[in-house]
C-alpha positions as CSV (number, residue, x, y, z in Angstrom):
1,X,-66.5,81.3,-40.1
2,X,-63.2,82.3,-41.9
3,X,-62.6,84.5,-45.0
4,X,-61.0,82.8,-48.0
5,X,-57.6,81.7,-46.9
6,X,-54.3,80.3,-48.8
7,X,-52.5,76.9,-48.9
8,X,-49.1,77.0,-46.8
9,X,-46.3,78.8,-48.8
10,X,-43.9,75.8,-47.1
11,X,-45.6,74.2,-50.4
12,X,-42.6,75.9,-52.2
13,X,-40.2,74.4,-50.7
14,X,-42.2,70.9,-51.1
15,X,-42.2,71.0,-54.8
16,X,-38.7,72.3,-55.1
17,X,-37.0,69.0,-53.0
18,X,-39.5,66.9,-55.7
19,X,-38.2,68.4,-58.6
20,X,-34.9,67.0,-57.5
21,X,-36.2,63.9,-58.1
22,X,-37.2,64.6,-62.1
23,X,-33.8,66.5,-62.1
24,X,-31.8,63.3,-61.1
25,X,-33.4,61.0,-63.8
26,X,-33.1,63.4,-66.8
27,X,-29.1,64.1,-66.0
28,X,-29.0,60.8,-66.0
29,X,-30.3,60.6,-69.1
30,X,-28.6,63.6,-70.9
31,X,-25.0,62.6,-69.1
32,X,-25.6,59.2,-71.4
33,X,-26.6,60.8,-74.5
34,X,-23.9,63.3,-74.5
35,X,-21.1,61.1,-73.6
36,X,-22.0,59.1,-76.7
37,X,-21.6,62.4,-78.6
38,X,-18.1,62.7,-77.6
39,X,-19.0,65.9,-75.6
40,X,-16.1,66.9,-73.2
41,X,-16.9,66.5,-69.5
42,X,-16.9,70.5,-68.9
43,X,-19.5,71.0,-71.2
44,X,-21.7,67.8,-70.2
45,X,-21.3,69.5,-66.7
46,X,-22.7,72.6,-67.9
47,X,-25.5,71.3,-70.1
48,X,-26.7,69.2,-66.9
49,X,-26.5,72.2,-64.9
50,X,-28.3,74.2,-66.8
51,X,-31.5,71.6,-67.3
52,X,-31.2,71.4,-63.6
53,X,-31.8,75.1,-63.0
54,X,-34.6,75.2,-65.7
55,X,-36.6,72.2,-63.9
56,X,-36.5,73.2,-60.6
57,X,-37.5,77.0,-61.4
58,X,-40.5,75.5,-63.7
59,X,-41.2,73.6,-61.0
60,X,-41.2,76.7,-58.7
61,X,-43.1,78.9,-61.2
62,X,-46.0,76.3,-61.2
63,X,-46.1,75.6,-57.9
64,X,-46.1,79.8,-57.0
65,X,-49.0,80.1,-60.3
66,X,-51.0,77.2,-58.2
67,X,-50.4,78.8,-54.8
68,X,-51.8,82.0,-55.8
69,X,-54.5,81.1,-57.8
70,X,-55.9,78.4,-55.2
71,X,-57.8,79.6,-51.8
72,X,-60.4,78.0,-49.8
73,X,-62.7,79.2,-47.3
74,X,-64.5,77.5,-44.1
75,X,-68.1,79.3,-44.0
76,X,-71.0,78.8,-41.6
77,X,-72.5,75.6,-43.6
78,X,-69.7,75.0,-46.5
79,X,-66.1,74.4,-47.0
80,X,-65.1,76.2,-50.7
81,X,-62.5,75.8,-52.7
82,X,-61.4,77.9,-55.7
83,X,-58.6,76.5,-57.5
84,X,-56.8,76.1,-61.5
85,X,-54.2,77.8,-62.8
86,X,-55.5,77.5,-66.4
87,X,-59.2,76.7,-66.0
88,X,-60.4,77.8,-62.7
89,X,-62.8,75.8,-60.8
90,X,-65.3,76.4,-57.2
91,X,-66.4,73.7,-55.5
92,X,-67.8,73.2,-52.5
93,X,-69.0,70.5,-50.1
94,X,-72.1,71.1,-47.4
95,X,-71.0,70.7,-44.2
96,X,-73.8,68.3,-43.2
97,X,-72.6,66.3,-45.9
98,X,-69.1,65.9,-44.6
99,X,-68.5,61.8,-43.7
100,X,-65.0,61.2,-44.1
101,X,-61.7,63.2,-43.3
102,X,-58.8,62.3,-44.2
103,X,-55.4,63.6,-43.7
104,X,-51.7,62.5,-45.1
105,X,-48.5,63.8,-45.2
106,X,-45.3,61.7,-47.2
107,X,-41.9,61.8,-45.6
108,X,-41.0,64.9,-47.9
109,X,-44.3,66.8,-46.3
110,X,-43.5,65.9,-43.4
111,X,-40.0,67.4,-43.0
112,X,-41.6,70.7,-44.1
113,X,-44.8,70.3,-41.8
114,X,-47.2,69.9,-44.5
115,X,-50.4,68.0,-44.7
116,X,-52.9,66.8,-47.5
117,X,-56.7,67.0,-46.2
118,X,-59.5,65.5,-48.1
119,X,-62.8,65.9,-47.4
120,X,-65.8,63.0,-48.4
121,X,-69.3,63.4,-48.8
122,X,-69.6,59.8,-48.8
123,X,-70.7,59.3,-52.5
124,X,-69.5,56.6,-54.2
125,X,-66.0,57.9,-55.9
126,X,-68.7,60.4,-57.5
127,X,-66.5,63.4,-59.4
128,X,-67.1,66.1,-57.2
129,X,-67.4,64.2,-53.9
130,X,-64.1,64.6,-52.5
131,X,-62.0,68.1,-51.9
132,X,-58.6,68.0,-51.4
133,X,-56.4,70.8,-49.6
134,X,-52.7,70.4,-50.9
135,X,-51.1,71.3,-48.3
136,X,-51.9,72.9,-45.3
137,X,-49.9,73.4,-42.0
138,X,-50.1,70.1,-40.0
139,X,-51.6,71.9,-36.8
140,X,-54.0,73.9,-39.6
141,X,-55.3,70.8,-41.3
142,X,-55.9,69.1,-37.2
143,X,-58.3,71.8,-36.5
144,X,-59.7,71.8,-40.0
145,X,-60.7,68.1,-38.8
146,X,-61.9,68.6,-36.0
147,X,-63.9,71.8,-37.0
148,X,-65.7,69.7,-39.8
149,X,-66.5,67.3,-37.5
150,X,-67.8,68.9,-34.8
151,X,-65.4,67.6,-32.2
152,X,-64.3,70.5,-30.4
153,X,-62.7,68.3,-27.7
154,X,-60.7,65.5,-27.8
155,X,-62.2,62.0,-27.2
156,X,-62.5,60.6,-23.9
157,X,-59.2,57.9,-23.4
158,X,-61.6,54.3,-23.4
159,X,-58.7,52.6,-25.1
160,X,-58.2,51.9,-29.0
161,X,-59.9,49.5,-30.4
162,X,-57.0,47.9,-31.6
163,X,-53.0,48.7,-31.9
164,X,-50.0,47.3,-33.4
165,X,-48.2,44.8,-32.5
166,X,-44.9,44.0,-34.0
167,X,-45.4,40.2,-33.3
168,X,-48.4,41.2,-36.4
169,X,-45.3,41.7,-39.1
170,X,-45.1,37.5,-39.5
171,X,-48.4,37.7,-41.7
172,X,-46.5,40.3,-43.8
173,X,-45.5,37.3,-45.9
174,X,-48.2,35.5,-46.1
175,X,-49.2,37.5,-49.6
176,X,-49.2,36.3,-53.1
177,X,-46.8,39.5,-53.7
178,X,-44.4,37.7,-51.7
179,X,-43.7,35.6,-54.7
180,X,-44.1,37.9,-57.9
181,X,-43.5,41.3,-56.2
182,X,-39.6,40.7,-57.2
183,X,-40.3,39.8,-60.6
184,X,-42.5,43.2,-60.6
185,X,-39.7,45.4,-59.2
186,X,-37.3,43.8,-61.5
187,X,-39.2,44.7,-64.6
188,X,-39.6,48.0,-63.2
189,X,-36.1,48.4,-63.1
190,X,-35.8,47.5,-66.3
191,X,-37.9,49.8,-67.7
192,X,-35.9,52.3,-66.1
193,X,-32.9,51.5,-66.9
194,X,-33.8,51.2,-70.5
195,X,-35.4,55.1,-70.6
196,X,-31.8,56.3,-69.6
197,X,-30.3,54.4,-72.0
198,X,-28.6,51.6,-70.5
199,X,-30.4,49.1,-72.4
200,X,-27.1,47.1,-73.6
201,X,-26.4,46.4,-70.1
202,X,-29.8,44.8,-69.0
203,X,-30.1,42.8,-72.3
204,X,-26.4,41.4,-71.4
205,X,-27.6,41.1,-67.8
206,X,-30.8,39.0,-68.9
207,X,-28.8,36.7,-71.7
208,X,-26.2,35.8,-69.5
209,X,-28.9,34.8,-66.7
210,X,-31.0,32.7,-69.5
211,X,-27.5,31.2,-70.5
212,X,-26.9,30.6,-66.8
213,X,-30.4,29.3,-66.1
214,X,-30.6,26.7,-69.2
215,X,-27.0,25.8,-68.8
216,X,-27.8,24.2,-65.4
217,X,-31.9,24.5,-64.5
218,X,-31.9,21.7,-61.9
219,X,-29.6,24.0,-59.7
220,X,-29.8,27.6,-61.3
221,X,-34.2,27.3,-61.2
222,X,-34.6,26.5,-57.1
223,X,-31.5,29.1,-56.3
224,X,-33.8,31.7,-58.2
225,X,-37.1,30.4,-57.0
226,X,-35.7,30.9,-53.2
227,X,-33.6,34.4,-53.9
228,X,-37.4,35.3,-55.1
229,X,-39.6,34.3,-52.1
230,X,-36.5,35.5,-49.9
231,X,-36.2,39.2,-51.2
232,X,-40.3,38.9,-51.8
233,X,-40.5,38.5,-47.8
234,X,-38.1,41.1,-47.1
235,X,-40.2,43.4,-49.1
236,X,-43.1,42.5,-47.3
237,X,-41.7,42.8,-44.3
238,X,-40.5,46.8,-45.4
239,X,-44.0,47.6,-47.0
240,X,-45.7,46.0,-43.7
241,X,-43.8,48.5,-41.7
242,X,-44.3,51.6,-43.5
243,X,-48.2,51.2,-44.2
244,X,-49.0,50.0,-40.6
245,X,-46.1,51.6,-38.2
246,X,-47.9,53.8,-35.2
247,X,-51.5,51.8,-35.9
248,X,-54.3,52.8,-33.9
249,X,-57.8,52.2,-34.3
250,X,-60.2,54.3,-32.1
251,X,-63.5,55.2,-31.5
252,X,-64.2,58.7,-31.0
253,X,-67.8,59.7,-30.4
254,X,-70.0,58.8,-33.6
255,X,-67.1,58.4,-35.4
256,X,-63.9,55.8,-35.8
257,X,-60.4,56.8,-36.6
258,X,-57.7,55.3,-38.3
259,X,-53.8,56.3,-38.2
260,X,-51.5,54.6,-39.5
261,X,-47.7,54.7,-41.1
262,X,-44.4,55.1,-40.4
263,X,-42.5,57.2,-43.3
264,X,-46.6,58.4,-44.9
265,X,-48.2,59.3,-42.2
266,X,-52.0,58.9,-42.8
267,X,-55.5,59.6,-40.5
268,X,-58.3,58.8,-41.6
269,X,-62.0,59.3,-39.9
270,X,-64.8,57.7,-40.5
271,X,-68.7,58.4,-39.4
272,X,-70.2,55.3,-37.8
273,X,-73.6,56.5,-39.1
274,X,-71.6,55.0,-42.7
275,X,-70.8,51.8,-41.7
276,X,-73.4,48.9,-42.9
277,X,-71.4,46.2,-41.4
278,X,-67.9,44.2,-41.3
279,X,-65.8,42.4,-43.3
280,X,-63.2,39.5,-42.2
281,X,-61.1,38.8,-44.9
282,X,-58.8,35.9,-45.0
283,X,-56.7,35.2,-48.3
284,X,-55.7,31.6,-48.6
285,X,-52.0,32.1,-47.6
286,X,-52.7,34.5,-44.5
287,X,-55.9,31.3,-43.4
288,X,-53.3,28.8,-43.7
289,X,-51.2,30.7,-41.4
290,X,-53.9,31.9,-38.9
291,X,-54.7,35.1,-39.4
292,X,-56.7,37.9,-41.3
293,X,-57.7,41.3,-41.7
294,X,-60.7,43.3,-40.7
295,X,-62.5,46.0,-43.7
296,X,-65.2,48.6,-43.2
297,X,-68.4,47.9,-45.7
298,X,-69.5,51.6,-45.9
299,X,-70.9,54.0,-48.4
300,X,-68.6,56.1,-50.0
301,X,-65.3,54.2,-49.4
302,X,-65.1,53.2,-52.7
303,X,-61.5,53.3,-54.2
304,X,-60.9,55.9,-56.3
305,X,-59.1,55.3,-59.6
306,X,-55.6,57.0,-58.6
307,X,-55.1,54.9,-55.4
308,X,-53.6,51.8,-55.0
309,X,-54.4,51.0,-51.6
310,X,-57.3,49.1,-50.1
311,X,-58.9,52.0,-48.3
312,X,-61.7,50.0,-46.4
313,X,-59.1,48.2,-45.2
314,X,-58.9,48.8,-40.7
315,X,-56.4,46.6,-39.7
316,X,-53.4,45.3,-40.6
317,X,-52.9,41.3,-40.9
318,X,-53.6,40.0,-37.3
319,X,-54.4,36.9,-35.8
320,X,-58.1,35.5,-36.6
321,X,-59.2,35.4,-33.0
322,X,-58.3,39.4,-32.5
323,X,-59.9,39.9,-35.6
324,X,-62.7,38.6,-34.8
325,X,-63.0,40.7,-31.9
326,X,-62.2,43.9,-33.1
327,X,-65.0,43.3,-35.9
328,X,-67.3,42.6,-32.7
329,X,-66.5,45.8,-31.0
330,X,-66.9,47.6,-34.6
331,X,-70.4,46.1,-35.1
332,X,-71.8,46.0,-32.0
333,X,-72.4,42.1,-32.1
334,X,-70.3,39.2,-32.5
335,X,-71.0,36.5,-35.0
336,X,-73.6,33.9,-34.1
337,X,-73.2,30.4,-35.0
338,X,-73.5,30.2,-39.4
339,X,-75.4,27.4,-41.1
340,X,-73.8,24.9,-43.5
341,X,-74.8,24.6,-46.9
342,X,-76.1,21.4,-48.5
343,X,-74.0,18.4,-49.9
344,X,-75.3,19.4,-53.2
345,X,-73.1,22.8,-52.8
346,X,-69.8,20.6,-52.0
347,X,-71.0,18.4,-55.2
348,X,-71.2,21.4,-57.6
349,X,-67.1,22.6,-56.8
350,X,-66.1,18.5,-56.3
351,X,-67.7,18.5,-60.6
352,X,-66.2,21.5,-61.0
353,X,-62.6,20.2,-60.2
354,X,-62.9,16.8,-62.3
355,X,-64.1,18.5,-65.2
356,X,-60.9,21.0,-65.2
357,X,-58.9,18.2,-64.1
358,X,-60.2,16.3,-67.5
359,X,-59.9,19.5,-69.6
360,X,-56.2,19.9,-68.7
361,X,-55.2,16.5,-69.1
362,X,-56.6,16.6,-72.6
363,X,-54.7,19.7,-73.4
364,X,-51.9,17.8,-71.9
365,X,-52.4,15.1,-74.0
366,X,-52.2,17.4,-77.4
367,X,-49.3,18.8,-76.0
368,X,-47.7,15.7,-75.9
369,X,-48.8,14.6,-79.0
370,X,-47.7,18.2,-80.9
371,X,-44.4,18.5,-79.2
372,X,-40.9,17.3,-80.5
373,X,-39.5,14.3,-79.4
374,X,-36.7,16.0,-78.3
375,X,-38.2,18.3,-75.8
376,X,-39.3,17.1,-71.9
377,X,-42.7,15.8,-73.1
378,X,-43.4,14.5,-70.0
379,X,-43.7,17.4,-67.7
380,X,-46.9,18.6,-69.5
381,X,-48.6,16.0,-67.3
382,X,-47.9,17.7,-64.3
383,X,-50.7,20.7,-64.6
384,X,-53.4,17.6,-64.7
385,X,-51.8,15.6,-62.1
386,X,-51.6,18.6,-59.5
387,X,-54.6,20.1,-60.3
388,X,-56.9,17.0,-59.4
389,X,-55.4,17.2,-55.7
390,X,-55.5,20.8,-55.5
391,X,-58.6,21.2,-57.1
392,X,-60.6,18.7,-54.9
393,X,-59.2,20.1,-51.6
394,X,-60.5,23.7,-53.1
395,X,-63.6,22.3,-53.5
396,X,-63.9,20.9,-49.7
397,X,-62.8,24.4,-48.6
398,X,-64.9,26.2,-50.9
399,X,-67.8,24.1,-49.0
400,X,-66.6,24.8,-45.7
401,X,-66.3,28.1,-46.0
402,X,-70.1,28.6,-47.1
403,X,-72.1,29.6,-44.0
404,X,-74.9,32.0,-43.4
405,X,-76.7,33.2,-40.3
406,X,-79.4,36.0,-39.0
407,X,-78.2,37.5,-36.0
408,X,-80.8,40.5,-34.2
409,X,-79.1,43.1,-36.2
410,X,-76.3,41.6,-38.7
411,X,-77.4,38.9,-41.9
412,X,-74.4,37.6,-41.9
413,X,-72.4,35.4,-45.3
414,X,-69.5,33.9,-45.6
415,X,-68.4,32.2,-48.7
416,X,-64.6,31.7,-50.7
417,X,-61.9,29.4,-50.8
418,X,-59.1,31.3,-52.1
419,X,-60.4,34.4,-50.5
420,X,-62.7,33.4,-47.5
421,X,-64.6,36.5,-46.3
422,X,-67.1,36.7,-43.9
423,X,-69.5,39.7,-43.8
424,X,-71.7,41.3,-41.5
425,X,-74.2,43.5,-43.0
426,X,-76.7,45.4,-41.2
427,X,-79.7,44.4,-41.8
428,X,-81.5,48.2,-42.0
429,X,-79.0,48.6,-44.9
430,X,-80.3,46.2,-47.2
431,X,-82.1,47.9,-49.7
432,X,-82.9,44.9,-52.7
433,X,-82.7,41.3,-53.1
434,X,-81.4,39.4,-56.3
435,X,-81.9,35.8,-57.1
436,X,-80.0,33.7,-59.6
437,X,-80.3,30.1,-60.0
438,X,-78.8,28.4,-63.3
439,X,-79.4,25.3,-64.8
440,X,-76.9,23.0,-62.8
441,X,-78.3,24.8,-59.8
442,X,-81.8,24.2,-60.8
443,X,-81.0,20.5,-60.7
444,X,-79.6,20.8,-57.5
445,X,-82.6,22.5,-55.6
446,X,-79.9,25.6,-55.0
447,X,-80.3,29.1,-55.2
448,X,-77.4,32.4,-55.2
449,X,-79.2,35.2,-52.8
450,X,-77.8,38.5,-53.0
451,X,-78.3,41.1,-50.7
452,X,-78.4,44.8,-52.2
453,X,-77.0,47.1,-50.1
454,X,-75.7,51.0,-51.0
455,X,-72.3,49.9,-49.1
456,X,-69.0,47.9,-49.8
457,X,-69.0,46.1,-53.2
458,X,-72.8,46.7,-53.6
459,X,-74.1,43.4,-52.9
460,X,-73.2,40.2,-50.9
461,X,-73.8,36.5,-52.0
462,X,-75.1,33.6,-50.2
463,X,-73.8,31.5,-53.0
464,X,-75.0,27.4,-53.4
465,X,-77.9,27.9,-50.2
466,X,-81.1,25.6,-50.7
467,X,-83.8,27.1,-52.4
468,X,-86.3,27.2,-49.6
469,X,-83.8,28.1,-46.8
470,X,-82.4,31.3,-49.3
471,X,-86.1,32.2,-50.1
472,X,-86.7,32.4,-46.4
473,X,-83.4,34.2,-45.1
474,X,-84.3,37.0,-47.2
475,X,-87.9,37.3,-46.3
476,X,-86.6,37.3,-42.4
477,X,-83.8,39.7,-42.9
478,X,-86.0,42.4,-43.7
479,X,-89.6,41.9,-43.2
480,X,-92.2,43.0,-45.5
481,X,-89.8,44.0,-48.0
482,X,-89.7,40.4,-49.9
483,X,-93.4,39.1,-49.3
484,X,-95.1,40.8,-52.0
485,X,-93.2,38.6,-54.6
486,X,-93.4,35.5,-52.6
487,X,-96.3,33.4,-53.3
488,X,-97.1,30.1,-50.9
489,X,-97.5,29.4,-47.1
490,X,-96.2,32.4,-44.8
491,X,-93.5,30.6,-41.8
492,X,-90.6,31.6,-40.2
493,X,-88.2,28.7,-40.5
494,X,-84.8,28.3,-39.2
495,X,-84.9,32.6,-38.4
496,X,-87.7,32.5,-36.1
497,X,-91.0,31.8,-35.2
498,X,-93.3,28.5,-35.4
499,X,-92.0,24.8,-35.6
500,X,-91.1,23.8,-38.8
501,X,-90.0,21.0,-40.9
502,X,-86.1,20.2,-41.5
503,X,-85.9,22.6,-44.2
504,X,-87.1,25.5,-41.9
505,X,-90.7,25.5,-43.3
506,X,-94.1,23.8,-42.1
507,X,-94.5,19.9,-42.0
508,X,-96.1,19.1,-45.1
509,X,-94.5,18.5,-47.9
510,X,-94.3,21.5,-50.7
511,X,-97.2,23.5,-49.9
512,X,-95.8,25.0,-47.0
513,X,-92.4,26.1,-49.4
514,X,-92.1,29.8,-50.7
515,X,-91.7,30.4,-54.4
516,X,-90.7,33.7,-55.7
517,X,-93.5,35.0,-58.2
């Protein structure tokens, strides 16, 4: 289709504004150690100069070496790449193989028109299942897209599946980075500060804040506690903004896309013919304040070691309700009604707490005993007290949130108390079942099912179900595939078919229960 073609030359310019970046930070640095040599300010000037002008035309030299020595080419059935400027490397992807596109451009790309493509195969984070073009010409890499996906039009306008809403920025908060992500950016800065050689200043910084904080904790310890969560929220407020500015979700035929960000802009498209199902997560903070987020489960969106972002993630966080539909209108199917889990499951988490609760107070007890007289003895008893309460109202949302259901084309689980998610998985993408019961669960007449699947995390839990009830959810969600290790009375319980007993099976006491052989 084309002959072998280069990246865009703009690239130059690209990796000349980033080298002003590395240029900044080691003036900064030589500026310091110089002045401590008693160097003269004309000749510091000079020796920063010069450092400058040998970064930024190394960086030029490598970035002119990569250009020339990288090409790719767009054939009838493959998309090629030849690149390394010291060991050279072809790959190439099939173009049947192609599931995933995505393109991305940082604010510095952007102001020289530049785009990042990556091509999937849909492999899971497999070396040699992704190709990446850095950079092509924005309107280049569009076509590129478009061209690997066979969409030679554009979609018809049905309306995205979902778009942002600024009201969405009040879950921005709602995050356990809210309340550590200062105390991360402030040994960051640290660290930085250090490397150019500013370490006296920090370490007089940080001893006159302990001498503050000890001095007067009863006022100094809430002030910080509150300048934390308040600069936490602004930074979630910031990060929410730049990740999910301009979000919208479509569908464009077989496919979904996904754009998304205000300073990074980022576009990703994903083949439906990937997606084994839904996820709703809801973290404990974002539940308690109504809302959640909705994540792909599909094969070969697994995160690669060099990202930090959640890329199964689809939406931002947004109220429960439109999550909930927007999973719908992802899967085809809403969620039928789930069925509880036994008592015995709320029994096992309610042991669970009193045993840590006991465990802690007789650590706190040994503290109290160990300690000097002089220190506050007393507040080691706190960890116990607070974690009785805490830990029995974990344990009656751990058991509320356990639910499972068998819709016509979705098994659907939902477990979690900290992190409640609830999962639709397709039922034609379940490949394996796995059973574990231990001891305690033995006792209990419970059973862990879990659902093999070549999507998502790999497998899905029904964690704490009855015995009988798992047995038979996983002989129902894909027949035939379980019955040739089942031994005892075929039925169709609570899934369909016959009358049965309360436990899904036939009158009759345990003859009529499955056993796995």
């Amino acid at each position: 289709m084309t002959g072998w073609r280069r990246l865009s030359r703009r690239s130059l310019w690209n990796a000349g504004a980033r080298s002003l970046a590395l240029v900044a930070g080691a003036g900064a640095g030589l500026a310091r150690f110089l002045t401590g040599r008693d160097w003269e300010l004309g000749g510091i000037v000079a020796v920063c100069a010069g450092a400058a002008v040998l970064i930024v035309a190394a960086a030029l030299a490598y970035e002119t070496a990569r250009l020339r020595t990288t090409a790719w080419r767009l054939t009838d059935d493959r998309l090629e790449l030849r690149s390394g400027v010291t060991v050279r490397q072809h790959r190439s992807i099939p173009l049947d193989r192609v599931r995933s596109v995505d393109l991305r451009a940082d604010p510095v790309r952007r102001a020289f028109g530049l785009t990042v493509v990556k091509v999937g195969t849909g492999e899971h984070a497999a070396e040699g299942s992704e190709l990446v073009l850095d950079a092509l010409d924005r309107h280049a890499a569009e076509t590129l897209r478009r061209t690997l996906l066979r969409q030679d039009a554009p979609a018809p306008e049905d309306g995205p599946l979902a778009e942002l809403r600024w009201s969405w920025i009040r879950y921005a908060p709602l995050s356990v980075w809210t309340f550590t992500g200062a105390a991360v950016v402030l040994g960051a800065a640290y660290k930085a500060l250090d490397a150019i050689g500013l370490k006296d200043v920090t370490t007089r910084t940080a001893s006159g804040l302990w001498d503050w904080v000890s001095g007067q904790p009863w006022l100094a310890v809430p002030l910080l506690l509150a300048l934390n969560a308040a600069v936490g929220a602004l930074g979630a407020f910031l990060l929410f903004a730049e990740s999910w500015g301009r979000y919208r979700l479509e569908r464009e035929p077989g496919r979904l896309r996904l754009r998304r960000g205000l300073l990074t802009t980022r576009s990703l498209t994903l083949e439906e013919r990937r997606l084994r199902g839904v996820e709703i997560s809801e973290p404990l903070l974002l539940r308690l304040g109504g809302g959640a987020r909705v994540k792909a489960v599909a094969t070969g969106l697994a995160k690669k070691e060099d990202e930090t972002e959640d890329v199964a993630a689809l939406t931002p966080p947004l109220p429960r309700a439109e999550a909930a539909r927007v999973a719908a209108s992802i899967a085809g199917a809403g969620v039928p009604p789930l069925t509880a889990h036994p008592p015995a499951a709320r029994r096992r988490r309610v042991v669970r707490a009193l045993v840590t609760a006991v465990v802690l107070a007789a650590c706190a007890g040994l503290g109290w005993w160990l300690l000097p007289a002089s220190w506050p003895r007393a507040w080691v008893w706190t960890v116990p007290v607070l974690a009785l309460p805490v830990g029995l109202w974990l344990a009656a949302e751990g058991h509320r949130g356990l639910g499972h259901a068998l819709g016509g084309r979705h098994l659907v689980v939902r477990a979690g108390a900290v992190v409640r998610r609830t999962v639709a998985l397709d039922r034609a993408g379940v490949t394996g079942w796995t059973f574990r019961q231990s001891y305690f669960q033995r006792r209990s007449g419970l059973l862990t099912v879990s659902a093999c699947t070549a999507a998502g995390g790999g497998h899905y839990e029904v964690l704490d179900v009855g015995r009988g009830d798992g047995l038979d959810l996983a002989a129902h969600t894909v027949p035939g595939l379980l019955e040739p290790f089942l031994t005892g009375a075929p039925d169709n319980g609570p899934h369909g078919g016959p009358a049965s007993g309360s436990n899904g099976y036939p009158a009759g006491g345990p003859r009529g229960k499955r056993q796995a052989a």
